[in-house]
Chimera marker file (.cmm) of the C-alpha trace (Angstrom):
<marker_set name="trace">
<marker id="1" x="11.155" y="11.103" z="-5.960" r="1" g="1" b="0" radius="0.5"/>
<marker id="2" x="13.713" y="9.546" z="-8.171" r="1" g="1" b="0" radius="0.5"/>
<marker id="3" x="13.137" y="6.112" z="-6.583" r="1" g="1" b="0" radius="0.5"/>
<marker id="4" x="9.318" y="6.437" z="-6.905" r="1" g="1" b="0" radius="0.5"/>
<marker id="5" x="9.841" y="7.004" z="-10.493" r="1" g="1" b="0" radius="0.5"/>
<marker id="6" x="11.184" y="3.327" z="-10.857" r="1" g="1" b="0" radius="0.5"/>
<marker id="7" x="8.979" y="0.987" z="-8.050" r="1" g="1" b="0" radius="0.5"/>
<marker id="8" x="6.542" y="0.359" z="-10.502" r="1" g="1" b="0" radius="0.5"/>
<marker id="9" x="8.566" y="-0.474" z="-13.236" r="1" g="1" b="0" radius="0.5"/>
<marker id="10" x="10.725" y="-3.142" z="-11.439" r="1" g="1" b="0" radius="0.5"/>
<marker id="11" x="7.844" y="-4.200" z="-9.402" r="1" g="1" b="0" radius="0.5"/>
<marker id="12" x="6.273" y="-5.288" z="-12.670" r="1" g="1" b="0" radius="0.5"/>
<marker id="13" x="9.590" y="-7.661" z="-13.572" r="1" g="1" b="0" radius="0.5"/>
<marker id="14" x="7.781" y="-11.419" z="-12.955" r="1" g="1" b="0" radius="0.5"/>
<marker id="15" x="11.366" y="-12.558" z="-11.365" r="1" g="1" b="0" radius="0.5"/>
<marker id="16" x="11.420" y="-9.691" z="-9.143" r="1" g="1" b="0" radius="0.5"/>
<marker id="17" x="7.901" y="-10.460" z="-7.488" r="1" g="1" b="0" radius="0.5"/>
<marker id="18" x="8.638" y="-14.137" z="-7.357" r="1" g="1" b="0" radius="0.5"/>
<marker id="19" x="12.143" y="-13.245" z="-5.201" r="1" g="1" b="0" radius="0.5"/>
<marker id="20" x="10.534" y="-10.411" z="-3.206" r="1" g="1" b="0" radius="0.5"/>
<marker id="21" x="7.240" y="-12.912" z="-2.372" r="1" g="1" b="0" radius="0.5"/>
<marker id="22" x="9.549" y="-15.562" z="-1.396" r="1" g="1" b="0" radius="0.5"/>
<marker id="23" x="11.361" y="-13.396" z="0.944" r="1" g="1" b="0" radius="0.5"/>
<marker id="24" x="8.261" y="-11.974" z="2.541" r="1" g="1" b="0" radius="0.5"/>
<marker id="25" x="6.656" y="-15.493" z="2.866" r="1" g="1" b="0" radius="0.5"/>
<marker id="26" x="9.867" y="-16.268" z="5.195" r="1" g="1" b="0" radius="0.5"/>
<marker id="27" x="9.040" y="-12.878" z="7.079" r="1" g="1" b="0" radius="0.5"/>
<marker id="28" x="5.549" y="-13.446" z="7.899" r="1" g="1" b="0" radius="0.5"/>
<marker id="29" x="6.024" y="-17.703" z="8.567" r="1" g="1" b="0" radius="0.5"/>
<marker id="30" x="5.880" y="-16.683" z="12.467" r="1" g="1" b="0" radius="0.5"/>
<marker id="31" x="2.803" y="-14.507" z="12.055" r="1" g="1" b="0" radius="0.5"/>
<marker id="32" x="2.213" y="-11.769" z="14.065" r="1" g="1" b="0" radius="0.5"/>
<marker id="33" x="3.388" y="-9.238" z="11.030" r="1" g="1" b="0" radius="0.5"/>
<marker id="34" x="1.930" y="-6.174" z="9.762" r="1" g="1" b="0" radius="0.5"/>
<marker id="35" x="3.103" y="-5.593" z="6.125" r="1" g="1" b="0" radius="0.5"/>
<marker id="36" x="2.243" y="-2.943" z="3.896" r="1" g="1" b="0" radius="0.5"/>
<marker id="37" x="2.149" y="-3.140" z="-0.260" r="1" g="1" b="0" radius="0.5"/>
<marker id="38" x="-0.054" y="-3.373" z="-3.268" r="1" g="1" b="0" radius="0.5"/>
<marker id="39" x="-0.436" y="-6.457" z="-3.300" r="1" g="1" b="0" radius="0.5"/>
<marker id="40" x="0.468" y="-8.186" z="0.135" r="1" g="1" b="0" radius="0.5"/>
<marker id="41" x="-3.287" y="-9.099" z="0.635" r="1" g="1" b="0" radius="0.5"/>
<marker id="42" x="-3.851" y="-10.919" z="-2.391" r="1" g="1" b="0" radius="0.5"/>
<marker id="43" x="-0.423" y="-12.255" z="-3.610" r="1" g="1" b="0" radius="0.5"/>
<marker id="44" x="1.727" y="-12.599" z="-0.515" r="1" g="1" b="0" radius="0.5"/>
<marker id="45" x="-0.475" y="-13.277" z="2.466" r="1" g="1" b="0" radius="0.5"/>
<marker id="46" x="-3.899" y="-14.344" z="0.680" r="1" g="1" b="0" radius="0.5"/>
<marker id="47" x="-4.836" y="-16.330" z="4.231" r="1" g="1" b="0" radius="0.5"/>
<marker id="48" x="-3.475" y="-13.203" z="6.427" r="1" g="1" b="0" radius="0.5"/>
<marker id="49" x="-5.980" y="-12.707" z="9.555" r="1" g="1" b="0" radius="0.5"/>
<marker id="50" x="-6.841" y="-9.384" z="8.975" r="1" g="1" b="0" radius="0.5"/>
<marker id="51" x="-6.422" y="-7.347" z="5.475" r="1" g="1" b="0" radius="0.5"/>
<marker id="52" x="-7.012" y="-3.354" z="5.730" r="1" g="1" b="0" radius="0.5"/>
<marker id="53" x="-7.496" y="-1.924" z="2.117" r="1" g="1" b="0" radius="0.5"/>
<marker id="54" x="-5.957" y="1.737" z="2.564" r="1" g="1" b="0" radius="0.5"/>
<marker id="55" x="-7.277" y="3.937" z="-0.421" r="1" g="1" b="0" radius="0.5"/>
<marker id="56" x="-7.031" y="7.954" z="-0.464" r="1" g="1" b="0" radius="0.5"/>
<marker id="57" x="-7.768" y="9.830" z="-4.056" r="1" g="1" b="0" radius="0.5"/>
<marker id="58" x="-5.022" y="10.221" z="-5.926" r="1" g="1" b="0" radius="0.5"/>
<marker id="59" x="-4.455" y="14.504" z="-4.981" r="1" g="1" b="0" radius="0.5"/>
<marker id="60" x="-4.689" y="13.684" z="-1.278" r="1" g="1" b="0" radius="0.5"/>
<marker id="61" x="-1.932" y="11.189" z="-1.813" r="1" g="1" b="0" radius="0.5"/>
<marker id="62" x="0.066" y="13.383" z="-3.943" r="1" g="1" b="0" radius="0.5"/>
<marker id="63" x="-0.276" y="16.807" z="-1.245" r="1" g="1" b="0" radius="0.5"/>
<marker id="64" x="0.682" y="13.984" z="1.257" r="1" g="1" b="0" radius="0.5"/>
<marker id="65" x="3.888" y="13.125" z="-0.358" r="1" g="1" b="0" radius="0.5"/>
<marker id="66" x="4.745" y="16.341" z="-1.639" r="1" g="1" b="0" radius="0.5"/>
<marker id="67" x="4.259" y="17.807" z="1.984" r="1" g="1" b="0" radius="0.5"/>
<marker id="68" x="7.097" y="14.948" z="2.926" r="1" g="1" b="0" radius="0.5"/>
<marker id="69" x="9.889" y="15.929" z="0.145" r="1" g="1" b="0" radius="0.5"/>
<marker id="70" x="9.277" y="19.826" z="0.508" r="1" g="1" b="0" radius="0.5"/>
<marker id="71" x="10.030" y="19.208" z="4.467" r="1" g="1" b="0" radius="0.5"/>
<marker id="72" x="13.082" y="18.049" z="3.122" r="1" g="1" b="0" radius="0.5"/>
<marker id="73" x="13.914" y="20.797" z="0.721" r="1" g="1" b="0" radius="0.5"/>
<marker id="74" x="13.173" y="18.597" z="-2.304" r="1" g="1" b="0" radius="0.5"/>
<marker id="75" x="12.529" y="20.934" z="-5.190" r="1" g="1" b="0" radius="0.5"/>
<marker id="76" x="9.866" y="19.280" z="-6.531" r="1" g="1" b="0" radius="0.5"/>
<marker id="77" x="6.091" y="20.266" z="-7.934" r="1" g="1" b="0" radius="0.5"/>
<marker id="78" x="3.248" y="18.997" z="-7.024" r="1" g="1" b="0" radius="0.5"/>
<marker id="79" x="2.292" y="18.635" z="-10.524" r="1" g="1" b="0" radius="0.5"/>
<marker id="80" x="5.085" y="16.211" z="-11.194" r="1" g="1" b="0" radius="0.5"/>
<marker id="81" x="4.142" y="14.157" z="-8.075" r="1" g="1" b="0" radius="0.5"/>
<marker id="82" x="0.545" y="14.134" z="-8.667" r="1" g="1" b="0" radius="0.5"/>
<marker id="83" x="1.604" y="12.726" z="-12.456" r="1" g="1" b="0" radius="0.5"/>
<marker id="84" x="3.765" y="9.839" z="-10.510" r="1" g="1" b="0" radius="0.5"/>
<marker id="85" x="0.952" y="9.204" z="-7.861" r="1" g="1" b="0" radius="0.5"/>
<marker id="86" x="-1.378" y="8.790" z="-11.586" r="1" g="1" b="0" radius="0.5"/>
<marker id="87" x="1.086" y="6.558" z="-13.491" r="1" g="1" b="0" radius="0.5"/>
<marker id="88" x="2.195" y="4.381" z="-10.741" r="1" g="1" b="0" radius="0.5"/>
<marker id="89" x="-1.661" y="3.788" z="-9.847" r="1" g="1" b="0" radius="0.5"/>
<marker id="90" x="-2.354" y="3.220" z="-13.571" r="1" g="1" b="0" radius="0.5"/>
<marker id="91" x="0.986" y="0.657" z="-14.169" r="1" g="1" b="0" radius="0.5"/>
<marker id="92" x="-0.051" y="-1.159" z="-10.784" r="1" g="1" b="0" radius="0.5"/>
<marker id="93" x="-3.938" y="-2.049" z="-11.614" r="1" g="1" b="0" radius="0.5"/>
<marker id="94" x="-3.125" y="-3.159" z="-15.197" r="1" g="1" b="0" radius="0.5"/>
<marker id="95" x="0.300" y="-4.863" z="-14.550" r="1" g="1" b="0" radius="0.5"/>
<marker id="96" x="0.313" y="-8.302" z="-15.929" r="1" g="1" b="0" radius="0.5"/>
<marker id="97" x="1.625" y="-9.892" z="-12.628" r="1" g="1" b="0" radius="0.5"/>
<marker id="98" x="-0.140" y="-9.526" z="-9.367" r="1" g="1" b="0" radius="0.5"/>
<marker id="99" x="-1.908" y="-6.182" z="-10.445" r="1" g="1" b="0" radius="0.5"/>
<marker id="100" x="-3.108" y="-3.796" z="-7.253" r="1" g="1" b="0" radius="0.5"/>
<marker id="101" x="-6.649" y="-5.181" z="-6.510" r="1" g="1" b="0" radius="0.5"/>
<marker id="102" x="-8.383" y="-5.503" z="-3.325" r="1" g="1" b="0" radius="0.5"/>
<marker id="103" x="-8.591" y="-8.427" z="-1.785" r="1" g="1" b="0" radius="0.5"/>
<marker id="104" x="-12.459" y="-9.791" z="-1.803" r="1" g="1" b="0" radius="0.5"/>
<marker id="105" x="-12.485" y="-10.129" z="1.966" r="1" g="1" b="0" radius="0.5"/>
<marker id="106" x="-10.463" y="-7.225" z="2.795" r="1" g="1" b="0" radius="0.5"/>
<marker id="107" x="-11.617" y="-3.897" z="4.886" r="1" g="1" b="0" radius="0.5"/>
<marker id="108" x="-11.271" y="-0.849" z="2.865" r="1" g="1" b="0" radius="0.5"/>
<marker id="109" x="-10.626" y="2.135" z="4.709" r="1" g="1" b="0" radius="0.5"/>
<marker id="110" x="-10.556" y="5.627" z="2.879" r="1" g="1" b="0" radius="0.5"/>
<marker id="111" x="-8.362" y="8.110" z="4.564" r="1" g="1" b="0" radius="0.5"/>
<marker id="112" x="-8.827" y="10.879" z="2.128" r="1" g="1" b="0" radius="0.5"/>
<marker id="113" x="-10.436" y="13.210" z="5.376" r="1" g="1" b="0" radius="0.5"/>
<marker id="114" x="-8.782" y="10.783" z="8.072" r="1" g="1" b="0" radius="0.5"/>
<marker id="115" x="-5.734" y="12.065" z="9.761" r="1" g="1" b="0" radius="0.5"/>
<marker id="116" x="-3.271" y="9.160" z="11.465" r="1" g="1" b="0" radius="0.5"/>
<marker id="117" x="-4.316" y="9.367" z="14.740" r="1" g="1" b="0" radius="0.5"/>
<marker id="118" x="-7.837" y="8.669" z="13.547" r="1" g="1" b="0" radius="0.5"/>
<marker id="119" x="-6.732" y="6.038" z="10.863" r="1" g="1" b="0" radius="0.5"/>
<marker id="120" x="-4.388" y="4.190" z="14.069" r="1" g="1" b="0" radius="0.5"/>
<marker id="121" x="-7.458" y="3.849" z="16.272" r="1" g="1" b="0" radius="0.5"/>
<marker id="122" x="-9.791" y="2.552" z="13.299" r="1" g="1" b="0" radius="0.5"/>
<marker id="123" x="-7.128" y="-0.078" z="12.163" r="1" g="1" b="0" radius="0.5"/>
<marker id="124" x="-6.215" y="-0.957" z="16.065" r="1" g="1" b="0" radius="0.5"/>
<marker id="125" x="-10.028" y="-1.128" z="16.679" r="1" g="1" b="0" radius="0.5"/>
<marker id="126" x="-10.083" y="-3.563" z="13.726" r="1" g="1" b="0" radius="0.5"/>
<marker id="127" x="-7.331" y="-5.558" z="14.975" r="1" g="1" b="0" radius="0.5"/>
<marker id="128" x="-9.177" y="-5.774" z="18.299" r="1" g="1" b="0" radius="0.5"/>
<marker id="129" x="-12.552" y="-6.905" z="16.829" r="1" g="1" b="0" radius="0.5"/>
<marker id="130" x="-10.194" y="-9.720" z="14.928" r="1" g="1" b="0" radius="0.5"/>
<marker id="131" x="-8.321" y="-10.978" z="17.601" r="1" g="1" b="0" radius="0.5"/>
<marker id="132" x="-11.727" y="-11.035" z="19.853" r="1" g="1" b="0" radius="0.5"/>
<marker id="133" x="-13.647" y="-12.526" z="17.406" r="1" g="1" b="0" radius="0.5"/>
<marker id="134" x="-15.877" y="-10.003" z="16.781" r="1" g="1" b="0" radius="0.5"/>
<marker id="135" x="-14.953" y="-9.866" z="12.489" r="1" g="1" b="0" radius="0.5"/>
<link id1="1" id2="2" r="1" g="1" b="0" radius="0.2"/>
<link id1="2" id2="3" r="1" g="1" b="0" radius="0.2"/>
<link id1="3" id2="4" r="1" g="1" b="0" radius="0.2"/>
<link id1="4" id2="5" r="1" g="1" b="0" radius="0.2"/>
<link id1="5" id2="6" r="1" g="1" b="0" radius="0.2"/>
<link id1="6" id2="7" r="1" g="1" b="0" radius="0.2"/>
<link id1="7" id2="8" r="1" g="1" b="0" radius="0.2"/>
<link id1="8" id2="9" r="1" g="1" b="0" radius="0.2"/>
<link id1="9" id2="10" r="1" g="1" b="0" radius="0.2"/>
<link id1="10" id2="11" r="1" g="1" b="0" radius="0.2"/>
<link id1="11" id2="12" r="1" g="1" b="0" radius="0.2"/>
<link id1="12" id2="13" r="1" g="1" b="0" radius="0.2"/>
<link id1="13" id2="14" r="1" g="1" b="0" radius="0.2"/>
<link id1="14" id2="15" r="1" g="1" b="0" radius="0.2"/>
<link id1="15" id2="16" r="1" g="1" b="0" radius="0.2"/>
<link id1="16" id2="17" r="1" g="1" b="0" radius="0.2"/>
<link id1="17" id2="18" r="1" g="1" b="0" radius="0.2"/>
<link id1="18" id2="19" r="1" g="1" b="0" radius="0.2"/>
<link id1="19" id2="20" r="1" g="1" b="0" radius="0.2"/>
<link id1="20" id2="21" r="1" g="1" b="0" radius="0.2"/>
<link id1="21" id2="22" r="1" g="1" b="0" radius="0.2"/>
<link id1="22" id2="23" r="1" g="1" b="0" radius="0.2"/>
<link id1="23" id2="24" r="1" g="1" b="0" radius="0.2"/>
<link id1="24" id2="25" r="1" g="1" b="0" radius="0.2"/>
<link id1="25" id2="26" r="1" g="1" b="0" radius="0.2"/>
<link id1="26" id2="27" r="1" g="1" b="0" radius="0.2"/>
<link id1="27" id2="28" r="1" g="1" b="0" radius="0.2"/>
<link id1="28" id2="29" r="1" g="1" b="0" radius="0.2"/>
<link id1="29" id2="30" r="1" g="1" b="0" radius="0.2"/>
<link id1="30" id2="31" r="1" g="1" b="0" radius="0.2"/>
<link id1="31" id2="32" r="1" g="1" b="0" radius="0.2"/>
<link id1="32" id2="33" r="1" g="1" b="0" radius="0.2"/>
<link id1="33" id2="34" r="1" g="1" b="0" radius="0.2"/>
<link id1="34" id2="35" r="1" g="1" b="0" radius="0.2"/>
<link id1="35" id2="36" r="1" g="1" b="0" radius="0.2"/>
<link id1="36" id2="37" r="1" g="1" b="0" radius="0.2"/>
<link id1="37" id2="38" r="1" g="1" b="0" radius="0.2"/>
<link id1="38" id2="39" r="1" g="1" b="0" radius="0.2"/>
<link id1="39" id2="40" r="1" g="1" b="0" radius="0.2"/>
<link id1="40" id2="41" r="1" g="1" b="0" radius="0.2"/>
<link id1="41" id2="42" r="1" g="1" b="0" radius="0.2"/>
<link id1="42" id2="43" r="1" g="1" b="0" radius="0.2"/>
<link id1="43" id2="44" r="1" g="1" b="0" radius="0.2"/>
<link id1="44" id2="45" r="1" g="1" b="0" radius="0.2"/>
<link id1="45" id2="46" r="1" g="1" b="0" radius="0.2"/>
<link id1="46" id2="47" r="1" g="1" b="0" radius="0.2"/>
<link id1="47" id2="48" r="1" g="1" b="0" radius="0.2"/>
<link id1="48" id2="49" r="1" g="1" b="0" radius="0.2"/>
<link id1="49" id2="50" r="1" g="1" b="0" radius="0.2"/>
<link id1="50" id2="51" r="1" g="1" b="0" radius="0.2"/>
<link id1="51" id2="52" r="1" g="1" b="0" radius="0.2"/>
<link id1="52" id2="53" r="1" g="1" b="0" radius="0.2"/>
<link id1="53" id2="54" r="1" g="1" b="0" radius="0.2"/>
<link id1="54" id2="55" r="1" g="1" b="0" radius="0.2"/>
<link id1="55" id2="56" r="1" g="1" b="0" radius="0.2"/>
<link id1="56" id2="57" r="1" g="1" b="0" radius="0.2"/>
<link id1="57" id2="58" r="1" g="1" b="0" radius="0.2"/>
<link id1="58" id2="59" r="1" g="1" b="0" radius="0.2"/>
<link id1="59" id2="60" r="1" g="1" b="0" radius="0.2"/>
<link id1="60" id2="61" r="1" g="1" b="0" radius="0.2"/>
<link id1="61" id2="62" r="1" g="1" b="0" radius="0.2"/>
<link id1="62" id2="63" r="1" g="1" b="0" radius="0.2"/>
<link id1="63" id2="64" r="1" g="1" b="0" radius="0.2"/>
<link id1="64" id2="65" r="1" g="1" b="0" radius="0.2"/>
<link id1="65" id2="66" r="1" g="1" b="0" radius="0.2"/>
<link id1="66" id2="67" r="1" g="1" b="0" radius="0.2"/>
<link id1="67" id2="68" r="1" g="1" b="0" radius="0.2"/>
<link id1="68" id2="69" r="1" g="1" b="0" radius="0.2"/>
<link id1="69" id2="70" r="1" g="1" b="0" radius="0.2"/>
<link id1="70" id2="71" r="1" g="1" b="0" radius="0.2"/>
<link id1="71" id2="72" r="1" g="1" b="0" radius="0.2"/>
<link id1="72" id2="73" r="1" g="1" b="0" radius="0.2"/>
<link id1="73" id2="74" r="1" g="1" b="0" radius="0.2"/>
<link id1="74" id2="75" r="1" g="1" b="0" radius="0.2"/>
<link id1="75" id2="76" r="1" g="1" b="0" radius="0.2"/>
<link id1="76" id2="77" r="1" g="1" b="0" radius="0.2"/>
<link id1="77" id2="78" r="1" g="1" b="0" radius="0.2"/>
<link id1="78" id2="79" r="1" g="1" b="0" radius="0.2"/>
<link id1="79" id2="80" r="1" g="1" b="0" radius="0.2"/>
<link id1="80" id2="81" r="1" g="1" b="0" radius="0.2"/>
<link id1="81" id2="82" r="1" g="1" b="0" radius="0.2"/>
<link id1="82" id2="83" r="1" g="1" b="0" radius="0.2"/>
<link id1="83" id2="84" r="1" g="1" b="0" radius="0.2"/>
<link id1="84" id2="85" r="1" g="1" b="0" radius="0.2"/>
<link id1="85" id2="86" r="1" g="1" b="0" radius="0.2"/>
<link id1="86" id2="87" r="1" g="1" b="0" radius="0.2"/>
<link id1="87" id2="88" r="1" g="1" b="0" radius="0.2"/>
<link id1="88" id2="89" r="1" g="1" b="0" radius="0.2"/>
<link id1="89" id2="90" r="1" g="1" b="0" radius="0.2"/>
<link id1="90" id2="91" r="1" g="1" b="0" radius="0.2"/>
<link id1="91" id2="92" r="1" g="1" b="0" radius="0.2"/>
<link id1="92" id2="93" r="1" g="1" b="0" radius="0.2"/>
<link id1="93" id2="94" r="1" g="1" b="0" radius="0.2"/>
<link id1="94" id2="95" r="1" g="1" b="0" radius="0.2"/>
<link id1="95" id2="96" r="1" g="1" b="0" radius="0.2"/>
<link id1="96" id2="97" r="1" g="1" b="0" radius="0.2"/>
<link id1="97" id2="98" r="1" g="1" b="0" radius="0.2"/>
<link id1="98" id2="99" r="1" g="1" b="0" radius="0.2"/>
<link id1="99" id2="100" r="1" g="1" b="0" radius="0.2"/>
<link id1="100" id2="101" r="1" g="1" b="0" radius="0.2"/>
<link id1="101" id2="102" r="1" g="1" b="0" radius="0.2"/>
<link id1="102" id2="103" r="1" g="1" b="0" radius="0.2"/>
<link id1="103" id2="104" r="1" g="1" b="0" radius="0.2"/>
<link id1="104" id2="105" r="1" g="1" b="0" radius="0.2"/>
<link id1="105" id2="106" r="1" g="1" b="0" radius="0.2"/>
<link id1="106" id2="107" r="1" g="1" b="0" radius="0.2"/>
<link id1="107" id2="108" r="1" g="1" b="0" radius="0.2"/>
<link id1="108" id2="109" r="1" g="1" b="0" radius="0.2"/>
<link id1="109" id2="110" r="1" g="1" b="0" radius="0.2"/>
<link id1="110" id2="111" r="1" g="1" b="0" radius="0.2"/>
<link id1="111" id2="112" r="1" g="1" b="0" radius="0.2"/>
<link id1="112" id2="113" r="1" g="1" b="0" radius="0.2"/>
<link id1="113" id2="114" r="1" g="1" b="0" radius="0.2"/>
<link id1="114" id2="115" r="1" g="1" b="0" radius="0.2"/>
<link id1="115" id2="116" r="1" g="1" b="0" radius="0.2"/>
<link id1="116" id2="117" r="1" g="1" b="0" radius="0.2"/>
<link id1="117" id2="118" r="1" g="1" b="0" radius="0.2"/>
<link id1="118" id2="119" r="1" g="1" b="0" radius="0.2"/>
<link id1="119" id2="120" r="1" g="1" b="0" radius="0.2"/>
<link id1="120" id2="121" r="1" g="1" b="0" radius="0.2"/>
<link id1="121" id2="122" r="1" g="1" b="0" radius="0.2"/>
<link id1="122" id2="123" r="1" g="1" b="0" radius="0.2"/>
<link id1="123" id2="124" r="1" g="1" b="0" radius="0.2"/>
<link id1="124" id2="125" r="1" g="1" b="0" radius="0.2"/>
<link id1="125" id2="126" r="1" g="1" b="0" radius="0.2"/>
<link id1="126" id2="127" r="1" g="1" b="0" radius="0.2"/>
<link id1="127" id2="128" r="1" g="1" b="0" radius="0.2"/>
<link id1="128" id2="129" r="1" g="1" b="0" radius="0.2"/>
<link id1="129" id2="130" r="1" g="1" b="0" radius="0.2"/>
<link id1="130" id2="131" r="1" g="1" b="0" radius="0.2"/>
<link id1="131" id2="132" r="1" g="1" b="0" radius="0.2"/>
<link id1="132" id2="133" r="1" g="1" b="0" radius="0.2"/>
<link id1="133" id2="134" r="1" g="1" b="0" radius="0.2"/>
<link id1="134" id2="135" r="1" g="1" b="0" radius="0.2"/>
</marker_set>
């Protein structure tokens, strides 16, 4: 939890996204990546072949992450992650630089009632549809 705390924060540092973009650019030059952030659809890979918008409401998130630390004996409440889940989604959509948007031709999927076995086969049926043509 401590380093979620601070993500937002930094990521909102100009120089920081410039460096970090820069260094994903080089990872993706090859293609054939699958990259997850707030912003990799419209900042880093605007021209990517296939962009997947995942959204869940902000409690679904929160039991989801607080399920992960308490399986690690993290003495944390789910009030106070709940609170983190809120401000980091509030610093992200309003930050100056690249602000958490989705991207106009992206898919948005929400997997507030979609567990990961259902959420692989919808984005792997997406890929699919892409690589066939189909999208």
């Amino acid at each position: 939890m401590y380093v979620s705390n601070y993500v937002s924060p930094v990521a909102a540092i100009s120089e920081v996204r410039k460096k970090l973009v820069a260094i994903q650019h080089q990872m993706g030059i090859e293609k054939g990546i699958v990259m997850d952030g707030r912003d990799i659809g419209t900042v880093v890979f605007p021209n990517a072949e296939l962009k997947i918008f995942m959204t869940a409401n902000a409690e679904v998130r929160a039991q989801r992450r607080f399920d992960e630390l308490t399986a690690k004996d993290d003495t944390i409440t789910f009030e106070e992650i709940l609170k983190n889940v809120q401000n980091r989604d509030l610093m992200d959509t309003t930050r100056k630089d690249s602000p958490l948007i989705k991207a106009d031709d992206a898919i948005e999927i929400d997997n507030s009632e979609v567990n990961q076995e259902d959420q692989f086969h919808i984005i792997l049926q997406l890929a699919q549809d892409r690589i066939a043509g189909r999208l």
